[in-house]
Backbone bond lengths (Angstrom), bond angles and torsions (degrees), N, CA, C in turn:
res aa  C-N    CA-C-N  psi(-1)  N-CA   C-N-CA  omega(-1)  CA-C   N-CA-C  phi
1 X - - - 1.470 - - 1.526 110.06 -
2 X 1.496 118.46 119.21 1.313 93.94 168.56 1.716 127.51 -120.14
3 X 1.629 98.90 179.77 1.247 101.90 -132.14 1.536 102.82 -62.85
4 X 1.791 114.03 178.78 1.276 114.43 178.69 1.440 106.41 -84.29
5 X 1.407 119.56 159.56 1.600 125.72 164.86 1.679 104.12 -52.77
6 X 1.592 99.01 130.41 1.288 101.10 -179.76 1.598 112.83 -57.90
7 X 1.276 135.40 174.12 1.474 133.79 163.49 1.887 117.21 -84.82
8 X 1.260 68.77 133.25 1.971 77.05 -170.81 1.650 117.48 83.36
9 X 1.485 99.99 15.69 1.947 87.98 -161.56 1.856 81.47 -90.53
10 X 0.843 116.25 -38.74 1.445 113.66 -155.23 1.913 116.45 -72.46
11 X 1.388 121.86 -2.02 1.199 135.00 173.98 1.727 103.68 -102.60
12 X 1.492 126.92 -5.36 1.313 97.21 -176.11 1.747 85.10 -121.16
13 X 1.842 96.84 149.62 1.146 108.07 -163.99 1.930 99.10 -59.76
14 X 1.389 79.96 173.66 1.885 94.72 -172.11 0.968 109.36 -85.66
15 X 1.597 147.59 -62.97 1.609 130.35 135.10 1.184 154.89 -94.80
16 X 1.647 123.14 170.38 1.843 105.23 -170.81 1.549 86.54 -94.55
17 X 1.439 85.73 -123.59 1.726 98.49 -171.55 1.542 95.03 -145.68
18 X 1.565 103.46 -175.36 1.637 107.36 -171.78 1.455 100.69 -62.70
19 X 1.001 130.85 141.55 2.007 128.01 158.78 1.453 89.86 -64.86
20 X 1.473 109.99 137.03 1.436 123.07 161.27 1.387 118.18 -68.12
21 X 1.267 101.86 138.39 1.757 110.37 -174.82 0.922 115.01 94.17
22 X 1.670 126.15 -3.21 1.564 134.45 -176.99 1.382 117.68 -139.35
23 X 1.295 108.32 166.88 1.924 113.52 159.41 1.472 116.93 -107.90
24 X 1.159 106.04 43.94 1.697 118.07 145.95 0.846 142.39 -160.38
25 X 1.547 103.00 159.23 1.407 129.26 -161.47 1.486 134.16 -112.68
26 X 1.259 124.20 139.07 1.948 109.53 -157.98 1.445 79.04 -137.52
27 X 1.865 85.88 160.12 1.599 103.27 -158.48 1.871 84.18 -159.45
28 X 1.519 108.41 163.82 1.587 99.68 167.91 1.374 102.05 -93.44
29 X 1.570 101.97 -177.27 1.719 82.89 -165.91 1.576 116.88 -91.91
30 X 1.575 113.12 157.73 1.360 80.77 179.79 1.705 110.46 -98.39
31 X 1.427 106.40 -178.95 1.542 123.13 -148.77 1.635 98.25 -104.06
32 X 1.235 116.58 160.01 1.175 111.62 147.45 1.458 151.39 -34.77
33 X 1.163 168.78 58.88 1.403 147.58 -100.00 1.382 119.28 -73.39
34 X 1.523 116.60 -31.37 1.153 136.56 167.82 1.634 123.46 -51.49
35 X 1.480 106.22 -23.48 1.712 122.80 175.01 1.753 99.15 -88.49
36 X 1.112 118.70 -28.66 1.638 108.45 177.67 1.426 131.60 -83.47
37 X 1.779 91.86 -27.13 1.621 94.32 -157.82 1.866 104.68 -87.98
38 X 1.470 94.83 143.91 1.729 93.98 -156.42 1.815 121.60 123.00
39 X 1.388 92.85 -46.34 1.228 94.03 -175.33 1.700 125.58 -109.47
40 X 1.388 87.16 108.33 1.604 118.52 173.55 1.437 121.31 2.03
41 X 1.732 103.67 -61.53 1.443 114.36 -173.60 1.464 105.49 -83.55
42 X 1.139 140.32 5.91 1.735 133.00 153.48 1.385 109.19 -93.73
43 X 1.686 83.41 116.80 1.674 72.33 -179.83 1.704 96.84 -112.29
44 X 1.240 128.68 9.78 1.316 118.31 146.41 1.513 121.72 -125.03
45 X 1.242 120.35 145.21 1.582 117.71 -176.67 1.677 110.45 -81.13
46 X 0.964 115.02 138.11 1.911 131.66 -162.68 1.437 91.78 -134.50
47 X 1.197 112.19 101.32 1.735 129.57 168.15 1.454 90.26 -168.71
48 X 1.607 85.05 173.46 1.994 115.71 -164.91 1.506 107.44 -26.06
49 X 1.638 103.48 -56.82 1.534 103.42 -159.10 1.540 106.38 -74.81
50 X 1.572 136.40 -41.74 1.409 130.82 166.38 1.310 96.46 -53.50
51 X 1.263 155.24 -39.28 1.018 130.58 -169.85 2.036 122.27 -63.81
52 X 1.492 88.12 -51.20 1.784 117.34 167.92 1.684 103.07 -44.88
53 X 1.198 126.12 -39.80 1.334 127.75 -172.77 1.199 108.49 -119.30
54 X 1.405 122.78 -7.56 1.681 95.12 142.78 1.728 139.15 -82.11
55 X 1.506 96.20 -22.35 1.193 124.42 172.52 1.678 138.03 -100.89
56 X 2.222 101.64 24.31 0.982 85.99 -179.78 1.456 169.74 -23.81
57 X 1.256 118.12 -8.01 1.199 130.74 -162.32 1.729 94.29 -126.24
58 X 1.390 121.65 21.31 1.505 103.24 -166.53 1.809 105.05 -90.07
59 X 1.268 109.33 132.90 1.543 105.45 173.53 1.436 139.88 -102.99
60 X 1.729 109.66 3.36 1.771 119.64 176.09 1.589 87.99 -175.34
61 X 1.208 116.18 161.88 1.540 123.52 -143.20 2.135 77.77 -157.15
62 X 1.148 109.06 137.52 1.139 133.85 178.32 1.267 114.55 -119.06
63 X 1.408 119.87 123.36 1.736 96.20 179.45 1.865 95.08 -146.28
64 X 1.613 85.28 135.63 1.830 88.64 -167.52 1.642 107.93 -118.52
65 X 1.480 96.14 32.40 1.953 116.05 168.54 1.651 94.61 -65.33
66 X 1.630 94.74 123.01 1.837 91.24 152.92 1.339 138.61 -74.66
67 X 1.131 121.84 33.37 1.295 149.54 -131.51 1.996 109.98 -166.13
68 X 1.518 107.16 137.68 1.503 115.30 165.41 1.567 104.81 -127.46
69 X 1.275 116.05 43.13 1.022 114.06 -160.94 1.815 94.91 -105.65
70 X 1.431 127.17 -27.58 1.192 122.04 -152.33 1.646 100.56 -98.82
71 X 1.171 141.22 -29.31 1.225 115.58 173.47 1.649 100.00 -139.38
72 X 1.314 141.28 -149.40 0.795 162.29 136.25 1.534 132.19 -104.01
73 X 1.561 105.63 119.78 1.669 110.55 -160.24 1.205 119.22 -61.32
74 X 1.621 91.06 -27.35 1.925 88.10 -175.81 1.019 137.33 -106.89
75 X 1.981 102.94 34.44 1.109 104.41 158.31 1.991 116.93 -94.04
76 X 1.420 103.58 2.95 1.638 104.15 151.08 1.240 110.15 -80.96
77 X 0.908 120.16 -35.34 1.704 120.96 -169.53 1.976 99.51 -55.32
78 X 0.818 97.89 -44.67 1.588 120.81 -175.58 0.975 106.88 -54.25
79 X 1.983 132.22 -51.94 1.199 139.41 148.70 1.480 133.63 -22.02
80 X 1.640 88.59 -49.86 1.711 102.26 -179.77 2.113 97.23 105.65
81 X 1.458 97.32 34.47 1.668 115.90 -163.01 1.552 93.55 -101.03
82 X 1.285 148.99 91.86 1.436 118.70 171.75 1.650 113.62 -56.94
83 X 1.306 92.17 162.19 2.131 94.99 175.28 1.662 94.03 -130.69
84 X 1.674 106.43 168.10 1.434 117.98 155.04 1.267 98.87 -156.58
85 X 1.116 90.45 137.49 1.605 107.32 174.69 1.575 132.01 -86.98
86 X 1.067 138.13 99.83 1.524 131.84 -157.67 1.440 103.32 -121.79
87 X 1.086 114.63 90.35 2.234 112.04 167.08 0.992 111.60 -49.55
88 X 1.183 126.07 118.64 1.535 145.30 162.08 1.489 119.53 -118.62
89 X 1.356 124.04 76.60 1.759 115.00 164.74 1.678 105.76 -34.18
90 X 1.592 89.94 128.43 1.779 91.34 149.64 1.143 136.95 -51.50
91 X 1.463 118.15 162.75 1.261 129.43 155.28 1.343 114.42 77.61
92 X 1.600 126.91 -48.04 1.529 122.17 155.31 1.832 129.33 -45.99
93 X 0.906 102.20 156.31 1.506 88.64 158.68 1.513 125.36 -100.19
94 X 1.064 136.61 108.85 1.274 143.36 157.73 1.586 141.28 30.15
95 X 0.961 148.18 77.29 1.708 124.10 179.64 1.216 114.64 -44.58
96 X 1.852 109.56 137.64 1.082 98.60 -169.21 1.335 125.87 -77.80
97 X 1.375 117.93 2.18 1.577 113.38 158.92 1.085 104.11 -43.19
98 X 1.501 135.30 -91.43 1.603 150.22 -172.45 1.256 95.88 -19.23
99 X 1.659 141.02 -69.43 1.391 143.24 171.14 1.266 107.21 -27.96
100 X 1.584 124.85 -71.79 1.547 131.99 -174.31 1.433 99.35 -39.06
101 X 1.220 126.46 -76.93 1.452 148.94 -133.81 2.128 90.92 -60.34
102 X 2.039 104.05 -56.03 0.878 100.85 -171.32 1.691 132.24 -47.50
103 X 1.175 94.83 -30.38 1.759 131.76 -165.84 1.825 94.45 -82.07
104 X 1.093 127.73 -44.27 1.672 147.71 172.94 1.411 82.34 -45.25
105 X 1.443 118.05 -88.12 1.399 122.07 -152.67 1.517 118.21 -82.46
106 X 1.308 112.38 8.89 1.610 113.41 168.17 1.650 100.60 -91.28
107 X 1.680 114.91 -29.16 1.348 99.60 161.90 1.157 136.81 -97.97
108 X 1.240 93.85 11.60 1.919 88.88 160.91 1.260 118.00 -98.38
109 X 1.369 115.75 -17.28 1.671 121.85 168.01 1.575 118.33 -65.28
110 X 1.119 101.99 -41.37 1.388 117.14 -157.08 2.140 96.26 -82.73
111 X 1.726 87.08 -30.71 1.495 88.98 164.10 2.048 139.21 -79.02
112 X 1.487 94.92 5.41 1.197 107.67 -168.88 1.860 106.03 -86.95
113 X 1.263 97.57 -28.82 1.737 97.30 -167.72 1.385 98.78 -154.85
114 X 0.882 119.07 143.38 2.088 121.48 -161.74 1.772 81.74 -99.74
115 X 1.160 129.94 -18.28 1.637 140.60 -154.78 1.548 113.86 -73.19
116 X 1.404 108.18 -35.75 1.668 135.75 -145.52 0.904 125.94 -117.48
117 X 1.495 146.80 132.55 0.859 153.09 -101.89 1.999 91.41 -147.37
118 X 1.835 105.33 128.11 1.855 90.77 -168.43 2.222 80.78 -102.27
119 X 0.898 132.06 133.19 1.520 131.24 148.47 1.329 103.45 -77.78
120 X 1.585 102.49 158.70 1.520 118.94 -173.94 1.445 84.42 -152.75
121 X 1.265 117.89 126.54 1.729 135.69 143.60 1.627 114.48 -144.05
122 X 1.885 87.56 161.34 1.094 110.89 170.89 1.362 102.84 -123.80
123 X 1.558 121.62 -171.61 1.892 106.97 178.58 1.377 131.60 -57.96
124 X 1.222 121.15 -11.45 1.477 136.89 164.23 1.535 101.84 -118.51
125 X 0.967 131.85 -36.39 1.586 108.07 -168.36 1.382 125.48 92.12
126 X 1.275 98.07 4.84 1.601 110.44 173.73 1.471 113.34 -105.77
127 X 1.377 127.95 -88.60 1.164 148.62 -154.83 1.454 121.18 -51.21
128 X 1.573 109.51 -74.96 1.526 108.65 169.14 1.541 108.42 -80.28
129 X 1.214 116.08 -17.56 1.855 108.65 178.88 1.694 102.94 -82.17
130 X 1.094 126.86 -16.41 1.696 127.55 -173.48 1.867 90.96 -99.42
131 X 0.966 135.84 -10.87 1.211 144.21 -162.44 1.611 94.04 -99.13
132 X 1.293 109.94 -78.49 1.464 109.47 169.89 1.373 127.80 -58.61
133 X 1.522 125.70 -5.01 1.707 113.17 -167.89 1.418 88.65 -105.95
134 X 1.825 124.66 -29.67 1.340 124.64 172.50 1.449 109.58 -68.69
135 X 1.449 122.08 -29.55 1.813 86.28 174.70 1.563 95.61 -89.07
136 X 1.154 153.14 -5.29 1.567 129.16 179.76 1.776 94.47 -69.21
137 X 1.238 121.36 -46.38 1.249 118.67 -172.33 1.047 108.23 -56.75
138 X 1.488 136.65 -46.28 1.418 133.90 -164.56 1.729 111.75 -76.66
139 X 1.674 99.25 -37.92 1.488 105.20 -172.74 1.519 128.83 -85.14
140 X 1.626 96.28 -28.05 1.500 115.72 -178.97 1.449 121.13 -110.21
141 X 1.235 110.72 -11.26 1.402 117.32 -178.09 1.463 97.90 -125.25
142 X 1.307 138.56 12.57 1.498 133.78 170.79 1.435 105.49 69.34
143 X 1.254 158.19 7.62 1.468 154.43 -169.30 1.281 119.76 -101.35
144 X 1.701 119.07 109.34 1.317 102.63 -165.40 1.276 138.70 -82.49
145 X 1.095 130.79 151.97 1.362 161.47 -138.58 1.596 77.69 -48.03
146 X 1.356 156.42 -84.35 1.308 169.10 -92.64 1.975 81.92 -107.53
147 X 1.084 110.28 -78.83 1.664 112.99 -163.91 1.768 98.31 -57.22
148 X 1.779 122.26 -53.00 0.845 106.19 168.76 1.880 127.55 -4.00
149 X 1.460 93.21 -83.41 1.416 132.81 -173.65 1.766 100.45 -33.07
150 X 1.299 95.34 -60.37 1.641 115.20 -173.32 1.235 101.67 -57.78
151 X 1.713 131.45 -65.55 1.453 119.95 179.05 1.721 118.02 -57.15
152 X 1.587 129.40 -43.40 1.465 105.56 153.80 0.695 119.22 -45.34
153 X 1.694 136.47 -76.51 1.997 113.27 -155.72 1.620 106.71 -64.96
154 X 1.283 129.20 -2.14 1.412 110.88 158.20 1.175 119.36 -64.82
155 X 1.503 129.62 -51.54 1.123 120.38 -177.04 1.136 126.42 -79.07
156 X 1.296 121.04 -22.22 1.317 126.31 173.54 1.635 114.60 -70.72
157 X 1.397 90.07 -37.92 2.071 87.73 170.53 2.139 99.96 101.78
158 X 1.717 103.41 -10.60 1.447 83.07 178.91 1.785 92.51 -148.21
159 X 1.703 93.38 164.68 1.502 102.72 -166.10 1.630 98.11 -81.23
160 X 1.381 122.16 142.35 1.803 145.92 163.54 1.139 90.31 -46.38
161 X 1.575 116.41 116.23 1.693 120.61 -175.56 1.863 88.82 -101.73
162 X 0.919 121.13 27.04 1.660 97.79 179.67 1.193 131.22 -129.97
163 X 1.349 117.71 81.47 1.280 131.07 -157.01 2.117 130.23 -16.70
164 X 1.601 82.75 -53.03 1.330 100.44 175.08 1.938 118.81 -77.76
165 X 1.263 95.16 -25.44 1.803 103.59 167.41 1.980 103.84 -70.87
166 X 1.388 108.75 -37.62 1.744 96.02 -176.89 1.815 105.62 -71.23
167 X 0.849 97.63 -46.79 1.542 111.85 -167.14 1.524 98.79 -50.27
168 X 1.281 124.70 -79.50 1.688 134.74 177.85 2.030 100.70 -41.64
169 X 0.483 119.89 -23.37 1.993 145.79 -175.06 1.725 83.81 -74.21
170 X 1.388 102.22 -69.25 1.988 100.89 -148.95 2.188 91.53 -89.07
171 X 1.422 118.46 2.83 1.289 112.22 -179.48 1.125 124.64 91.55
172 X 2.029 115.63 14.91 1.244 114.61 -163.90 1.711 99.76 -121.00
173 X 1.379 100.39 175.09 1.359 99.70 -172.26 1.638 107.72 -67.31
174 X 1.529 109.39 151.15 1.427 90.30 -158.54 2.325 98.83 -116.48
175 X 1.422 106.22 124.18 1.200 85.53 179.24 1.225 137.05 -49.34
176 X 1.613 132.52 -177.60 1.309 123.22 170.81 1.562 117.69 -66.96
177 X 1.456 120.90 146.18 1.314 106.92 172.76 1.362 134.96 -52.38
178 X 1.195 123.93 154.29 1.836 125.18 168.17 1.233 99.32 -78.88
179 X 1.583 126.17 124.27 1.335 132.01 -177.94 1.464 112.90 -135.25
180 X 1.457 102.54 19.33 1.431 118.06 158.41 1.306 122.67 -59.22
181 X 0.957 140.04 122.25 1.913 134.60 172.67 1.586 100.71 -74.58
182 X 1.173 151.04 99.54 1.620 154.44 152.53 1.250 104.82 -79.24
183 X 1.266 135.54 80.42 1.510 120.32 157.39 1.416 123.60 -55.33
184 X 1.247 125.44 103.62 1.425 123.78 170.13 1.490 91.42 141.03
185 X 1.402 145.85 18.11 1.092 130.33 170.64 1.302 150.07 -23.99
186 X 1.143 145.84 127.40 1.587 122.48 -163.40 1.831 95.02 -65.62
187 X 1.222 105.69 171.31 1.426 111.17 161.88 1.739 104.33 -137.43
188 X 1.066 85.65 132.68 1.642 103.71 -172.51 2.038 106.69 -97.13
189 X 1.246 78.16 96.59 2.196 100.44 179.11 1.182 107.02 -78.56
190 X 1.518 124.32 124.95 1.642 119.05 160.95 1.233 107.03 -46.26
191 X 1.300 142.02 150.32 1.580 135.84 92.80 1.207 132.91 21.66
192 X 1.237 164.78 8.12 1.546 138.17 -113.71 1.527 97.71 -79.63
193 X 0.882 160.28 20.53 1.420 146.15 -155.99 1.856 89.09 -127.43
194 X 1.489 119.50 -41.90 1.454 107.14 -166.22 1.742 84.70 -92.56
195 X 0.907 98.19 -54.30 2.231 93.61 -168.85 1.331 98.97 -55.75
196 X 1.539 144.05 1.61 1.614 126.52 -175.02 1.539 73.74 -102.50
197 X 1.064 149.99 -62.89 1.998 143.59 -111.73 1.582 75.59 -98.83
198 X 1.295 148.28 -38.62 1.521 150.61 -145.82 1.895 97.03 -47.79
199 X 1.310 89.82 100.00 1.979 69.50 169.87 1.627 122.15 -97.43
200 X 1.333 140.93 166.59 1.384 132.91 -115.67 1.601 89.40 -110.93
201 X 1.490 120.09 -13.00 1.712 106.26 164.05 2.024 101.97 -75.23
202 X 1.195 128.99 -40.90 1.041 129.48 -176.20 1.855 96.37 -41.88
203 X 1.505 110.52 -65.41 1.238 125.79 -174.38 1.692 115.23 -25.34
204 X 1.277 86.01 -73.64 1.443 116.53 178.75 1.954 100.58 -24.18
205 X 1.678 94.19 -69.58 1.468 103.79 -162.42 1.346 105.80 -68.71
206 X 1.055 137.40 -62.95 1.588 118.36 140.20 1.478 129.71 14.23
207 X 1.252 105.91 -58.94 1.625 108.38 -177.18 1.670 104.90 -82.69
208 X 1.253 98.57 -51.80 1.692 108.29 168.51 1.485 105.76 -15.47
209 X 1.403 106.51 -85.71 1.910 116.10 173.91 0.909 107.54 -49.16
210 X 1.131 125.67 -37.63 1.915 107.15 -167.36 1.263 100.76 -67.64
211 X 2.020 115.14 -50.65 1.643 107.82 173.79 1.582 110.82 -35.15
212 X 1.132 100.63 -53.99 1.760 83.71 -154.69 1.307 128.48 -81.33
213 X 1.689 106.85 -14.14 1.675 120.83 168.04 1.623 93.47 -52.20
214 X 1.505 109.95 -57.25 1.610 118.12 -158.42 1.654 109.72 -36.08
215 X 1.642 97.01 -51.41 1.640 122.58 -151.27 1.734 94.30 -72.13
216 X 1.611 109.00 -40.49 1.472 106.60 172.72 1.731 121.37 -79.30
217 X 1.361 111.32 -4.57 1.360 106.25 151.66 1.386 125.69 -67.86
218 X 1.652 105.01 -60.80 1.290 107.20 -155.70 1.455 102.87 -61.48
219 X 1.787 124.65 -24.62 1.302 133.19 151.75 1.570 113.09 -16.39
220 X 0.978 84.31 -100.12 1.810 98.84 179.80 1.614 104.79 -45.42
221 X 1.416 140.31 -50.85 1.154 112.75 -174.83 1.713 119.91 -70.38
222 X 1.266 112.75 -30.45 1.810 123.08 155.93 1.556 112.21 -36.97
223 X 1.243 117.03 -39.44 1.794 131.44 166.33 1.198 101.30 -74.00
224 X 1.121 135.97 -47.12 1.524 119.13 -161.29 1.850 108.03 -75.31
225 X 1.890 98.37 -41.85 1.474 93.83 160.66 1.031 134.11 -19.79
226 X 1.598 94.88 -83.58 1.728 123.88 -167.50 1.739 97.07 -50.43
227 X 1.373 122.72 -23.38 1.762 100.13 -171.32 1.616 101.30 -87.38
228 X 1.577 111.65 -37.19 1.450 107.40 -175.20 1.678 113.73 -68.06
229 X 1.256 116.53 -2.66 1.209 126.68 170.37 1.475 109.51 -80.47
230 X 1.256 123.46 -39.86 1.222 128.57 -175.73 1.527 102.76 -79.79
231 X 1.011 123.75 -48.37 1.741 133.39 -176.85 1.483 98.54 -44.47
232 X 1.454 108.89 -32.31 1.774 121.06 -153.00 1.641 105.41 69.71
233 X 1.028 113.22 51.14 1.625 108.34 -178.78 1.596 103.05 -90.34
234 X 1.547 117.16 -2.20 1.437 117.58 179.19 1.792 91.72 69.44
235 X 1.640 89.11 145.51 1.631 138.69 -160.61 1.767 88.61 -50.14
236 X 1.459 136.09 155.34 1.106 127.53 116.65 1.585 134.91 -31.89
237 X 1.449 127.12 132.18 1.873 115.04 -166.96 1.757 71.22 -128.06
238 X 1.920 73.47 122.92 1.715 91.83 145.68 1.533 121.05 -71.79
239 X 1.492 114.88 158.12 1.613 114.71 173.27 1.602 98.57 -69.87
240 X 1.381 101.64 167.24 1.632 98.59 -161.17 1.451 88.89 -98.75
241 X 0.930 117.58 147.74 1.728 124.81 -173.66 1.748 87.20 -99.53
242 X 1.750 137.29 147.86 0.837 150.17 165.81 1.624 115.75 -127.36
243 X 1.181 125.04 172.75 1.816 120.01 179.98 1.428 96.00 155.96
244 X 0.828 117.24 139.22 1.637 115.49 141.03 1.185 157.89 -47.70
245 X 1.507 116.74 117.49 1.475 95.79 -147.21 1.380 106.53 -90.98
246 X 1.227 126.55 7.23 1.678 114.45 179.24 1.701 95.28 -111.43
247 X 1.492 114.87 131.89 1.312 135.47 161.83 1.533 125.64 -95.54
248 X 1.286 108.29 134.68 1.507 102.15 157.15 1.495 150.36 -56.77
249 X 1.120 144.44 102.48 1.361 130.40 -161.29 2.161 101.22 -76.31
250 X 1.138 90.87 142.76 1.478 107.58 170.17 1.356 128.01 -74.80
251 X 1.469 123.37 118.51 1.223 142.19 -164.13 1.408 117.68 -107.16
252 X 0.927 136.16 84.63 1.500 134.68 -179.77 1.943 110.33 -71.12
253 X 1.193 104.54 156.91 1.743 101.93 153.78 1.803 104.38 -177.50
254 X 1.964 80.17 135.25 1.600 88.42 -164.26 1.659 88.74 -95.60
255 X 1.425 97.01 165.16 1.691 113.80 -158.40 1.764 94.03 -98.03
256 X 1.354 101.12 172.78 1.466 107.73 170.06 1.717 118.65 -45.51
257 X 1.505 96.87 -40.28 1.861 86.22 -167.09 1.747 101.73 -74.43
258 X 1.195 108.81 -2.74 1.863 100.28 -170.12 1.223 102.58 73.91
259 X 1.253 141.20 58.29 1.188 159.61 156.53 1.762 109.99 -86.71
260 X 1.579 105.90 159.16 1.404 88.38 177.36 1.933 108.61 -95.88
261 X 1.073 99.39 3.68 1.367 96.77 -177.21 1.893 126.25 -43.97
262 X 1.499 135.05 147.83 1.092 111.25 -147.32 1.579 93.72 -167.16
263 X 1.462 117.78 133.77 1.724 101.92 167.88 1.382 108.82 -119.49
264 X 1.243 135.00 142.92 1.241 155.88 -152.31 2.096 89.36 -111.18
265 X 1.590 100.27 139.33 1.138 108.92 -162.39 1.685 95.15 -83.89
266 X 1.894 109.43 127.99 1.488 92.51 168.84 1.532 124.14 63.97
267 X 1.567 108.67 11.28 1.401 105.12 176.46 1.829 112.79 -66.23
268 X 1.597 94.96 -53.33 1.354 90.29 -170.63 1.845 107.54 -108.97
269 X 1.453 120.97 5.94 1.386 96.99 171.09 2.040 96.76 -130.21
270 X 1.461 92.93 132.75 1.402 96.50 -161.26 1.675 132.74 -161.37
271 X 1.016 137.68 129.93 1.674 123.01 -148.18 1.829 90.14 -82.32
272 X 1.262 108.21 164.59 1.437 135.09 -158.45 1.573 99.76 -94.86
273 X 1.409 124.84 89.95 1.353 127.77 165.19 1.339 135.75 -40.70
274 X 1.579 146.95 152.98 1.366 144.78 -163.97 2.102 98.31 -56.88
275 X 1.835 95.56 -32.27 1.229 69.86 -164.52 1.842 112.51 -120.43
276 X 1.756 85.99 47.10 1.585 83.79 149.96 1.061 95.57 -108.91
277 X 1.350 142.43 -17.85 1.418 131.05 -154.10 1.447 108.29 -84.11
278 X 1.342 102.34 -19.13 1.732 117.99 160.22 1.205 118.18 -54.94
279 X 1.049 120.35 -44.30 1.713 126.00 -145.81 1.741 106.74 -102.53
280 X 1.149 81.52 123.25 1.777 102.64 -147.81 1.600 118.04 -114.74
281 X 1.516 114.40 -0.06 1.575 139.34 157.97 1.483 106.41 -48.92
282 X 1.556 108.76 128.06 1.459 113.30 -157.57 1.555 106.01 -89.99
283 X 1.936 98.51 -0.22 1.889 105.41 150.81 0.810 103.97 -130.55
284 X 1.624 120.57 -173.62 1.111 128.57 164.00 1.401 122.68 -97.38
285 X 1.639 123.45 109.38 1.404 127.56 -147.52 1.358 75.57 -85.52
């Protein structure tokens, strides 16, 4: 049986553009073709091959679905596309193994061919993929957390709806997740007409305020602590972040013709970990 269209995948466009300052590119993921065709409200089909030809030049494909349910990897592999597969539940934030590991293998991709293009999605292509490409930017490429932010939702075309993903992003304490299911979510679309003309002193001052609103929050909430501490109202509790702590290392192998083609160990056939069997979102965010 296959699977249903995720919720919300089908209103956000199918790709951004390169993030400036980098060689990658995020897209939602695409689907099987067999899950689209039929239905009315797609009016373009988003699987392997639109992807291959929208993205000619793409050279390893990242995908941080908790789930192997939506396409099959090796039909990039087939391309000559490397893949890796990384489980990421929505909506939490991450262990930072999973963070490390991701950031590991964007530079070894990105180290294979100066030519090529690395994609990164999750089922929309926003949330945990703008989550993860903003800390490689901030951590590995020096760019801070604030501009980061700004060059994804440019390219992607929509604003990081997840409170606790911006916050951990800009270095601040990050609230508990929203673990509400809302089907029908708003989706929050750039502008392109005011965010393209933005020139980079505007930027700047922009960030300026945002620093210092930020710095007078986290102010006041450091006060609000210290009194509920005194009240004895007991500590603020972070949500407990969960993941697995043992990862796979990535295995490449080039074929007789010297092609870049390549299969990744266990990407796509693989036993079901403690913590998918957890993860209990009636999609896969």
């Amino acid at each position: 049986m296959a699977p249903p269209i995720p919720d919300r995948w089908i209103p956000y466009k199918a790709c951004g553009k390169v993030i400036e300052g980098t060689r990658i590119i995020c897209f939602k993921v695409p689907l099987r073709k067999a899950v689209q065709i039929g239905k009315s409200e797609i009016k373009e089909i988003w699987d392997i091959k639109a992807l291959l030809e929208k993205i000619p030049n793409l050279g390893a494909v990242i995908d941080l679905t908790n789930t192997a349910r939506y396409y099959d990897p090796r039909e990039l592999q087939a391309a000559g596309v490397l893949h890796q597969k990384i489980l990421m539940p929505g909506r939490i934030i991450p262990p930072e193994n999973k963070v490390q590991r991701f950031m590991d293998t964007v530079d070894e991709f990105l180290g294979k061919d100066c030519e090529f293009l690395v994609g990164v999605h999750c089922t929309h292509g926003l949330n945990r993929t703008g989550y993860m490409v903003c800390r490689y930017m901030r951590d590995r490429l020096n760019i801070p957390g604030q501009l980061a932010i700004k060059r994804f939702e440019k390219a992607r075309g929509y604003q990081i709806e997840r409170e606790n993903y911006v916050a951990d992003i800009l270095g601040e304490k990050p609230p508990p997740p929203d673990l509400n299911f809302r089907k029908g979510t708003n989706i929050k679309s750039l502008e392109d007409g005011d965010k393209d003309n933005e020139d980079e002193d505007n930027r700047h001052e922009k960030d300026d305020r945002n620093t210092n609103d930020k710095t007078r929050r986290r102010k006041k909430d450091i006060d609000n602590r210290n009194w509920r501490s005194e009240e004895n109202r007991g500590n603020w509790r972070s949500e407990a972040q969960t993941g697995s702590s043992s990862s796979r290392n990535w295995r490449s192998q080039e074929d007789s013709r010297g092609s870049r083609r390549a299969e990744t160990s266990g990407s796509w056939r693989r036993k079901k970990t403690d913590s998918e069997s957890s993860y209990n979102f009636k999609y896969d965010y």
